[in-house]
N, C-alpha and C positions, 0 to 999 in steps of 0.2 A: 288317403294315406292311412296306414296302419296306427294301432299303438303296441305298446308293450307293456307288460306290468307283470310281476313277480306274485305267485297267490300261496298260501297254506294250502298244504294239503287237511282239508280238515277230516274229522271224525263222522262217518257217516253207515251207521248199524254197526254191523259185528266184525265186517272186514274190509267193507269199501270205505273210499275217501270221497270227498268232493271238494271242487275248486267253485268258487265263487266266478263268475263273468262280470267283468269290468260293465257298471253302468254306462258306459261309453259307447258300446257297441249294442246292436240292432239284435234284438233276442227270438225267439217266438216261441213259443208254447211251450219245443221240444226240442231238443238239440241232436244233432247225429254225430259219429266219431269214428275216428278208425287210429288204432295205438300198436305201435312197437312203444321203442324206447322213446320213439316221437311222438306227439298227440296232436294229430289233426280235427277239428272241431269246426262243423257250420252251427253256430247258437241260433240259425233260424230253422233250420233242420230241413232245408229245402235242398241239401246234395244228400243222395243216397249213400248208406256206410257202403255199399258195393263199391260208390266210384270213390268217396274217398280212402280204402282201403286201398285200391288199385293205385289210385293218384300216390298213396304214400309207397306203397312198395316200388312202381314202378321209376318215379320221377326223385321224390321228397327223397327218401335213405340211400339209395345209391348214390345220389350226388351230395349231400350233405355230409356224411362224416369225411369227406378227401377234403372238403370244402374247409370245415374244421381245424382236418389235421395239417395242412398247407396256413390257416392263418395262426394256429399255434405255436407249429416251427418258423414262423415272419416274427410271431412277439417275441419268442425265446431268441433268436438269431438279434432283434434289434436290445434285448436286454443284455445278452454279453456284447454285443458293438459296444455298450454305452457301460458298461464294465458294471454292471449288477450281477448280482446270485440268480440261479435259475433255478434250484432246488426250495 
């Protein structure tokens, strides 16, 4: 099973940031990634950025934001059922 956890974007040189990796998870030396607005990351760095560049465009960002914007319009829809502010 996965986990989840929220990181800073820290300060790293003149323009980059870095995220710290959850003790938790299996590291290795080098990590690979492939980022839009998404960030896909193997922290063992045993998937190539080619496949996970692909894997994200093709699969990951197409299906996620309808993904998103369908459970958004479910929370907004059950917050005025239940007579709350949606602003």
């Amino acid at each position: 099973m996965g986990i989840k956890a929220k990181r800073r974007n820290l300060k790293h040189g003149k323009y980059s940031r870095a995220i710290v990796l959850p003790a938790a998870i299996e590291k290795g030396a080098e990590s690979t990634l492939a980022a839009d607005r998404i960030m896909l990351v193997d922290p063992r760095g045993q998937i190539t950025e080619d496949d996970l560049l692909e894997f994200l465009e093709v699969f990951l960002e197409p299906h996620f934001w309808p993904w998103l914007e369908q459970k958004q319009r479910e929370n907004k829809a059950l917050l005025i059922q239940h007579g709350e502010s949606t602003s």
